[in-house]
C-alpha positions as CSV (number, residue, x, y, z in Angstrom):
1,X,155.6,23.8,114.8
2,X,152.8,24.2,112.6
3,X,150.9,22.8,109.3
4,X,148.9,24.6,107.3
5,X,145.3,23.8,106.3
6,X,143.9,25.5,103.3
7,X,139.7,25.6,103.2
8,X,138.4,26.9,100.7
9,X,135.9,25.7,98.3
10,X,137.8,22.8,96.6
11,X,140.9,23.1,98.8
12,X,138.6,21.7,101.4
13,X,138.8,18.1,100.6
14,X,142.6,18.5,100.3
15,X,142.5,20.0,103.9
16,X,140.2,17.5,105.3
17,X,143.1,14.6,104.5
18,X,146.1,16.8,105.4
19,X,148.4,15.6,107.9
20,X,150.0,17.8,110.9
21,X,152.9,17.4,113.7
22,X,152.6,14.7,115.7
23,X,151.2,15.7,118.8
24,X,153.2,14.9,122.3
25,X,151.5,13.9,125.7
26,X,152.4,17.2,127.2
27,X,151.5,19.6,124.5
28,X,149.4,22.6,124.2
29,X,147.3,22.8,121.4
30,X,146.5,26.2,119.8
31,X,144.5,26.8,116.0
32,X,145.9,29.6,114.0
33,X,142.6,30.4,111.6
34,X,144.5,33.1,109.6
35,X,144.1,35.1,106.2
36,X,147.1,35.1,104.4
37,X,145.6,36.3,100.8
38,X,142.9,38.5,99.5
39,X,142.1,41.6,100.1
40,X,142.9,41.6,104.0
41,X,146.2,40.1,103.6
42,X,148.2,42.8,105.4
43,X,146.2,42.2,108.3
44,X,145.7,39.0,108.8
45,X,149.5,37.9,107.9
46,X,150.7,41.1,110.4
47,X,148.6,39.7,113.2
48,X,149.2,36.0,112.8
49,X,152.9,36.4,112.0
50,X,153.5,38.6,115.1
51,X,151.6,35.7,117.7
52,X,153.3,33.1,115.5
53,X,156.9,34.4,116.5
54,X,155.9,35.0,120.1
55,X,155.0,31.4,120.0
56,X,158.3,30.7,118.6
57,X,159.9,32.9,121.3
58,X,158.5,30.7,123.9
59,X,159.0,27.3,122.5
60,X,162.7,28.4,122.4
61,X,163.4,29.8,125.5
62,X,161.2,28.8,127.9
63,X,159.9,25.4,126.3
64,X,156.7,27.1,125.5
65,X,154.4,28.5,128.4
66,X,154.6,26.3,131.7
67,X,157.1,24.0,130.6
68,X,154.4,22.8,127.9
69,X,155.6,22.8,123.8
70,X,152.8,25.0,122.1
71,X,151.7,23.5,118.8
72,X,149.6,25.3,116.0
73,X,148.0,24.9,112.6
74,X,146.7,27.1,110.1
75,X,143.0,27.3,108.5
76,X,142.6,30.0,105.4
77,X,139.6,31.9,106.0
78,X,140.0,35.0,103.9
79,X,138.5,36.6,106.5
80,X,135.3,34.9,105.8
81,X,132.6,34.5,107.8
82,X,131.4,31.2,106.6
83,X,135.0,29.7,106.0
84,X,135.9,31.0,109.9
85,X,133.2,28.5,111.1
86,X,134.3,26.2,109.2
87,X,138.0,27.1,110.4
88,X,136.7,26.6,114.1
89,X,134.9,23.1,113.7
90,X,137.8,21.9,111.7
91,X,140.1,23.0,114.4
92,X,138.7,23.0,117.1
93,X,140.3,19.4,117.9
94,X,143.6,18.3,116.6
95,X,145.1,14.8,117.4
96,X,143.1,13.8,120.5
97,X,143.9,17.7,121.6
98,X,141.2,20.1,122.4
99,X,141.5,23.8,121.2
100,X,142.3,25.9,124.3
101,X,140.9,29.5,122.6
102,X,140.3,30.7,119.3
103,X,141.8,33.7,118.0
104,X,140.5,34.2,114.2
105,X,140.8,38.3,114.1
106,X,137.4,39.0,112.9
107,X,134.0,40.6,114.2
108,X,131.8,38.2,112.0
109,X,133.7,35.3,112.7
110,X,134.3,35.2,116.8
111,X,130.2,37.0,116.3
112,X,129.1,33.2,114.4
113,X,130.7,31.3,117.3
114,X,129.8,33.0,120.8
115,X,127.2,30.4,121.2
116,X,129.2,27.7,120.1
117,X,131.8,28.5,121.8
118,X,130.4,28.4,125.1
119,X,128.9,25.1,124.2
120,X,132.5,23.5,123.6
121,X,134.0,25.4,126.5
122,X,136.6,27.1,124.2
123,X,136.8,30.5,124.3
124,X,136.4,33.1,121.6
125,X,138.9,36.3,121.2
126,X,138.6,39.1,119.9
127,X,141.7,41.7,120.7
128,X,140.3,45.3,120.3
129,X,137.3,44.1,118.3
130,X,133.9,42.4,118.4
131,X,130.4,41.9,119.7
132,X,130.6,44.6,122.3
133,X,128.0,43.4,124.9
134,X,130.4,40.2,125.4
135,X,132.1,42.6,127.9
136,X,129.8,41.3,130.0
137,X,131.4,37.9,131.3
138,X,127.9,37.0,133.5
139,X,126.2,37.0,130.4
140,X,129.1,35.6,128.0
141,X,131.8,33.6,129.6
142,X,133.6,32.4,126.8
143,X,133.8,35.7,124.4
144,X,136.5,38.0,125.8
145,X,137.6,41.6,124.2
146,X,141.2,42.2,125.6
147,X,142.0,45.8,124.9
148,X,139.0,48.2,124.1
149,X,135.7,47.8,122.6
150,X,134.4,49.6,119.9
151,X,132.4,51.8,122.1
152,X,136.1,52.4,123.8
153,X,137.2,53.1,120.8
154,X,134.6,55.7,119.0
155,X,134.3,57.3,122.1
156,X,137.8,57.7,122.5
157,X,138.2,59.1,118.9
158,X,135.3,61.6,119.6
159,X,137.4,62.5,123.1
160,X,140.3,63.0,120.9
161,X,138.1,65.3,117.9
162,X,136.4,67.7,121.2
163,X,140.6,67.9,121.9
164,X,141.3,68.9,118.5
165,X,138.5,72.1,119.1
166,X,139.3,73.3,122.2
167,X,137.3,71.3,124.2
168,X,134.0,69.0,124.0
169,X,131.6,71.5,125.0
170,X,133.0,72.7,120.9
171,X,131.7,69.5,119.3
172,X,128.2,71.2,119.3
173,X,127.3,72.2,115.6
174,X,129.8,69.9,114.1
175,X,128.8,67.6,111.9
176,X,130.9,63.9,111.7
177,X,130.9,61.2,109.1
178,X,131.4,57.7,109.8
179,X,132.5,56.0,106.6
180,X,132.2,52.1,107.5
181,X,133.1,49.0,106.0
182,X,130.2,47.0,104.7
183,X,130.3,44.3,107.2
184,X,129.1,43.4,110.4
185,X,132.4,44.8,112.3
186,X,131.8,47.7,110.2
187,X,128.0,48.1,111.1
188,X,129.3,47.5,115.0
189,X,129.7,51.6,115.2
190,X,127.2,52.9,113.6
191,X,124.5,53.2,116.2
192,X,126.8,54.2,119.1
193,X,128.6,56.7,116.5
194,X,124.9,58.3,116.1
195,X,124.3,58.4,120.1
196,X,127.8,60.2,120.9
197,X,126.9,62.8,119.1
198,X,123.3,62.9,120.4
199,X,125.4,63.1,123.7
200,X,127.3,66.2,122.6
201,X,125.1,68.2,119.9
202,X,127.1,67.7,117.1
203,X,125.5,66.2,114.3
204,X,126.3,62.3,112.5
205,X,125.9,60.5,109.1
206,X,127.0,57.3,108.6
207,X,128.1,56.4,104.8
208,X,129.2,52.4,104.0
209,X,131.7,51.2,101.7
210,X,131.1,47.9,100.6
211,X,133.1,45.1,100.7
212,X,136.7,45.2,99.7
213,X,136.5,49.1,99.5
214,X,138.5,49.6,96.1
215,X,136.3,51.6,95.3
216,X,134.7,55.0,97.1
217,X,133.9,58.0,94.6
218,X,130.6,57.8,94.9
219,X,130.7,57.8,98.8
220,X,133.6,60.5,98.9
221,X,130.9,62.9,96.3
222,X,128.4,62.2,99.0
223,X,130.8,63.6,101.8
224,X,131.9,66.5,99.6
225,X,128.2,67.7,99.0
226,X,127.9,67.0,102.8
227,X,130.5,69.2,103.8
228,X,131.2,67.4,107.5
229,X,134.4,68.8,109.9
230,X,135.6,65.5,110.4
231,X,135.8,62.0,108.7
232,X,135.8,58.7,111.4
233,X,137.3,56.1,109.1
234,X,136.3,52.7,110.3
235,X,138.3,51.0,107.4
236,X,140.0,47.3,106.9
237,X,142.5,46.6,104.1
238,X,142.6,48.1,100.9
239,X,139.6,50.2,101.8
240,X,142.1,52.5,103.8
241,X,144.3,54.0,101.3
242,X,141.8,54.2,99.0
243,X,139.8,56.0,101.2
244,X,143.1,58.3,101.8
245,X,143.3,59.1,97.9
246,X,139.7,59.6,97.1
247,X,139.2,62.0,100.1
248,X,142.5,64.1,98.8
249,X,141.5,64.1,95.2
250,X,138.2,65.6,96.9
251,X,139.4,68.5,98.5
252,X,139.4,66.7,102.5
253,X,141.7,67.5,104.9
254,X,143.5,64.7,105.5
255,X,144.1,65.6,108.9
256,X,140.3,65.7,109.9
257,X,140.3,62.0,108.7
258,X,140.6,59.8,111.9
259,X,141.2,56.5,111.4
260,X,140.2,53.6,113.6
261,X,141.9,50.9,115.3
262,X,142.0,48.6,112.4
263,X,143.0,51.4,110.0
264,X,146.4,52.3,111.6
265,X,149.1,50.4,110.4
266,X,152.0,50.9,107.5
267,X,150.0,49.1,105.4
268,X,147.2,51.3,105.4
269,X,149.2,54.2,104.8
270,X,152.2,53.4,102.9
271,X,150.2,52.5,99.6
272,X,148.3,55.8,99.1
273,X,151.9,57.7,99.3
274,X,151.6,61.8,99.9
275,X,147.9,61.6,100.1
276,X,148.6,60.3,104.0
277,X,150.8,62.7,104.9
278,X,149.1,64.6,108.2
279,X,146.6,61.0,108.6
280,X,145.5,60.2,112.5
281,X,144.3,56.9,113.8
282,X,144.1,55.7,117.4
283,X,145.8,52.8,118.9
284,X,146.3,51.1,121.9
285,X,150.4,50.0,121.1
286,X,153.1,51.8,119.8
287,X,154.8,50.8,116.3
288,X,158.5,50.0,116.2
289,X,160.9,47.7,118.7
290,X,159.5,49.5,121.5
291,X,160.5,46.7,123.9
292,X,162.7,43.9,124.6
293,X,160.5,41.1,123.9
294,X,160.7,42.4,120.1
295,X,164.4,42.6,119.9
296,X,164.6,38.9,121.6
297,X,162.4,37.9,118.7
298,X,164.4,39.7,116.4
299,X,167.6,38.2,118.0
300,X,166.6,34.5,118.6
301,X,163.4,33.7,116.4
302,X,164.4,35.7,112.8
303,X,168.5,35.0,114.0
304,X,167.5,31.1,113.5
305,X,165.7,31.8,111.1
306,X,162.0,30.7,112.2
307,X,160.4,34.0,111.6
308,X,157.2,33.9,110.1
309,X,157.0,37.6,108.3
310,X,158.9,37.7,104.8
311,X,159.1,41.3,104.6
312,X,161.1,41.8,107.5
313,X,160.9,45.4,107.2
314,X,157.0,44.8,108.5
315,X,158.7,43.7,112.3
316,X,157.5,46.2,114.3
317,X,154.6,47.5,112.2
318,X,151.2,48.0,113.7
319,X,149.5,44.9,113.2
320,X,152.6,42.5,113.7
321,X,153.4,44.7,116.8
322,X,149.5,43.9,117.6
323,X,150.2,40.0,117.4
324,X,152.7,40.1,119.8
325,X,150.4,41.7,121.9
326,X,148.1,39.1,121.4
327,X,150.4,36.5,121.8
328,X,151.6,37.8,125.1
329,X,147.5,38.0,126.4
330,X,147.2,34.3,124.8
331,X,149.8,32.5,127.0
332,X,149.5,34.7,130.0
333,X,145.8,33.3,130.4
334,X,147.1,30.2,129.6
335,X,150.1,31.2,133.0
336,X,147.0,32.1,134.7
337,X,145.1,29.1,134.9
338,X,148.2,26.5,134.6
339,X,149.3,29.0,138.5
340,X,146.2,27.4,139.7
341,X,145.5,24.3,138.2
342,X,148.8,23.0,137.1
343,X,150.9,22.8,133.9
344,X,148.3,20.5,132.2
345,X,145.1,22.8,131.0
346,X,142.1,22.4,129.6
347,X,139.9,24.9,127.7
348,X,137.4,25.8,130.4
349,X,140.5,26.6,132.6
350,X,141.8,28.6,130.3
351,X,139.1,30.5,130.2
352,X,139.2,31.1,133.9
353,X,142.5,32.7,132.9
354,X,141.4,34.8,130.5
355,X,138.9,36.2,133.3
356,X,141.5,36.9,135.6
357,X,144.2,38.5,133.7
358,X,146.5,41.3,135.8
359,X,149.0,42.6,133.1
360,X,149.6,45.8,134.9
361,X,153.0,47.6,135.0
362,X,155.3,45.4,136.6
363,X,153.9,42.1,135.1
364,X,154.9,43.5,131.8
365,X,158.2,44.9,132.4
366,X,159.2,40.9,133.7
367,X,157.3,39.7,130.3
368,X,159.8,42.0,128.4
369,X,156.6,43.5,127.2
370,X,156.7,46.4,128.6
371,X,156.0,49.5,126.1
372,X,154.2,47.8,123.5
373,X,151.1,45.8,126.1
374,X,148.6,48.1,127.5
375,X,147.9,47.5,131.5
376,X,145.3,44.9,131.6
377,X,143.0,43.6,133.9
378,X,139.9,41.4,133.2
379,X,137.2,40.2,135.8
380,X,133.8,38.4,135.6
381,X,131.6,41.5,134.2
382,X,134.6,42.9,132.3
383,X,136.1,41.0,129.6
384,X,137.9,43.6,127.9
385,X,140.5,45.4,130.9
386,X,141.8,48.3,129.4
387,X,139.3,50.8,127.8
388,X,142.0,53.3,126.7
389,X,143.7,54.5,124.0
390,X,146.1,57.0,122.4
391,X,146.3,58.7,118.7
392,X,149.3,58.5,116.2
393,X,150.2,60.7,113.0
394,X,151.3,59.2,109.7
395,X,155.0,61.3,108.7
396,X,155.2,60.6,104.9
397,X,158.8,62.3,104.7
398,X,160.1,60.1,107.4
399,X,157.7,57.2,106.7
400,X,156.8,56.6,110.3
401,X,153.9,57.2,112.9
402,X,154.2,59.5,115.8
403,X,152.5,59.5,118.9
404,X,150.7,63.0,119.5
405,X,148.7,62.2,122.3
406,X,148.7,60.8,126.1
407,X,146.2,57.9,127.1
408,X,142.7,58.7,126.4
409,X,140.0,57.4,128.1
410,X,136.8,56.3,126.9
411,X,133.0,57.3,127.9
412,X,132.3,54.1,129.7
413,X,129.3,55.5,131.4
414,X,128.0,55.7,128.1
415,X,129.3,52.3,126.4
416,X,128.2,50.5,130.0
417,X,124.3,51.6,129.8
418,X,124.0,50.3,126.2
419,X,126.2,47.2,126.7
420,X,124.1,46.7,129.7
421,X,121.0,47.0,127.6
422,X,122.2,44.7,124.8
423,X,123.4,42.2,127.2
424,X,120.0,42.1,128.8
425,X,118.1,42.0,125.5
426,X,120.3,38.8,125.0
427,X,119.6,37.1,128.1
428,X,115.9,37.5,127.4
429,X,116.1,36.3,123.1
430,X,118.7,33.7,123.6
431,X,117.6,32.1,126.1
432,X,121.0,32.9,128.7
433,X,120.8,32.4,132.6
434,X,123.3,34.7,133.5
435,X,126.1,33.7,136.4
436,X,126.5,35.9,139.6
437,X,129.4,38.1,140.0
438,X,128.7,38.8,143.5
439,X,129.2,35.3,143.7
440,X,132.6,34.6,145.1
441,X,131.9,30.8,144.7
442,X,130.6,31.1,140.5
443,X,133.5,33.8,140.1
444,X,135.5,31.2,140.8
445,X,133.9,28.4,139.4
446,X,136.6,27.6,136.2
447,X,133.6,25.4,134.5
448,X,130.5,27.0,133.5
């Protein structure tokens, strides 16, 4: 159940009128701020579409999650920072309902609202993404990573690149690009990107792309005079094939081109044809059905014909694939809290759930989810739970990815000193009283 509110610029006084489901005693109330056009389409309607079904999934066979009908509706950002806020206050209530997260897929948005977030008591997510200190629960309660951080990630990706060589102590003398997208999620690398290689003598250069990306000539000249070993591609959107062709039609190796987590998916790959052939990116799911929970959507959700993807040859892509991830972290916070404070939740509970997440092995396996979820488990300083990763290969002739690696971890010794260090700097600007997590009776304390 769903309606769908457009803002954006004139669209907004349409939205502000519109009309949605009405809302039961029982209900669950969750906002949907997707981006179903521009640039960052394949994205956004991957990831929304993939929790929307799961949504679906649960409505149908289970009544939603603890017995309680899940309701949604939809907010356009385009992946906007500006038009996310806006999203989020719009949202944030519906029909006497309060929001119990918000999920809006985006590093600048879920950045905007940390502070407002924890002023509502609704919780901010951002699945494999976003402002990397909020690991740190003490310092932000209500901003939680599920999956791996950025520093996870890059220092995964420069793991996986001292693999490629033989081994890391061969990363010294190598010389690694970053090529970013001109936004703030894009900037999120660049200093941690610089202090890996610090870390292991090899020698970085950042390079942006500005926003969409359709564009990168002038960037991929700059890499060819440069002459690095290896290309880190922290892309989003159109800016990934393009950066595909341009670094081809330059000589690169497209197989020393290592993509990111948000540069993995068919969608990335599919548009710039041959020229991907070879391409690695990490991930932290598989592509394809790889578990039941995907064939019961296929079965029951797109079988009644509820499913929210039009292409259905995009079910088991990355980012739909992603969504049901989500979706599965989403209501199992939501299990969480409703185990220990009954089947009618509130926000701040929630968020107690989303601290206390165990999605280990045999959690999964009874969530059909087995396969395609990463072992999770969050706590009070540690709002992201899995910190590891592995690598796929685009296969143009048989138009699929293939895992080549095992789980990789991440430096977290590394990634903890500067998270630690950003998180105190924000205690002391922002004007944050941290909470105790030695302190069994705040750990436990739902409300804060």
């Amino acid at each position: 159940m769903k309606t769908k509110l457009w803002v954006t610029g004139l669209a907004m006084a349409v939205a502000m009128s519109a009309t949605g489901p009405v809302v039961a005693e029982g209900d669950v109330y969750i906002p949907m701020p997707v981006y179903r056009i521009g640039p960052y389409a394949t994205g956004g309607t991957g990831y929304f579409g993939g929790i929307i079904d799961y949504y679906n999934l649960m409505n149908m066979t289970e009544g939603g999650v603890g017995g309680r009908n899940i309701i949604w509706n939809e907010c356009e950002t385009q992946y906007n920072d500006q038009q996310g806020v806006e999203c989020y206050h719009r949202m944030k209530e519906f029909q006497g309902k309060q929001a119990l997260f918000f999920d809006p897929l985006s590093v600048g948005i879920s950045t905007s609202l940390v502070a407002q977030g924890r002023k509502d008591k609704i919780s901010i997510i951002a699945v494999n993404h976003g402002r990397t200190e909020g690991q740190r629960g003490d310092v932000f309660p209500y901003y939680f990573m599920p999956g791996i951080n950025t520093y996870d990630e890059h220092s995964i990706i420069t793991a996986y690149i001292g693999q490629l060589e033989g081994g890391m102590e061969n990363l010294a003398g190598k010389k690694i690009v970053l090529l970013f997208h001109g936004s703030t999620y894009g900037r999120e690398a660049v200093e941690f990107t610089h202090m890996l290689c610090e870390k292991h003598n090899c020698e970085s250069e950042a390079i942006e792309v500005p926003h969409p990306g359709n564009e990168q000539t002038s960037q991929w000249l700059k890499i060819r005079r440069s002459k690095p070993d290896y290309v880190v591609l922290r892309g989003w959107g159109v800016m990934n094939p393009v950066a595909m062709q341009t670094g081809v039609r330059m000589g690169f190796p497209i197989d020393h081109l290592i993509g990111n987590i948000w540069s993995n998916d068919d969608g990335d790959v599919k548009p710039a044809g041959s020229s991907a052939n070879g391409y690695q990116a990490i991930t932290t799911h598989p592509t394809g059905r790889v578990a039941p929970v995907i064939d019961e959507i296929v079965e029951k959700v797109y079988g009644a014909g509820k499913g929210d993807l039009q292409d259905k040859s995009r079910i088991g892509s990355n980012y739909w694939n992603l969504g049901v991830m989500a979706g599965v972290i989403h209501l199992e916070a939501v299990r969480v809290a409703q185990a220990r404070f009954g089947p009618d939740v509130n926000s701040a509970q929630v968020r107690w759930g989303f601290e206390n997440l165990n999605l280990d092995t045999a959690r999964l396996a009874e969530l059909g989810a087995n396969g395609l979820v990463p072992e999770i488990k969050t706590n009070c300083m540690d709002h992201v739970g899995g910190h590891q990763a592995k690598f796929i290969q685009w296969n143009y002739a048989a138009t699929q990815w293939e895992v080549v690696t095992d789980w990789i971890d991440g430096d977290v010794e590394l990634s903890q000193s500067i998270i630690d260090a950003k998180a105190e700097n924000a205690i002391e600007n922002e004007g944050i009283t941290p909470r105790d997590c030695n302190d069994e009776n705040d750990r436990d304390n739902y409300d804060v």
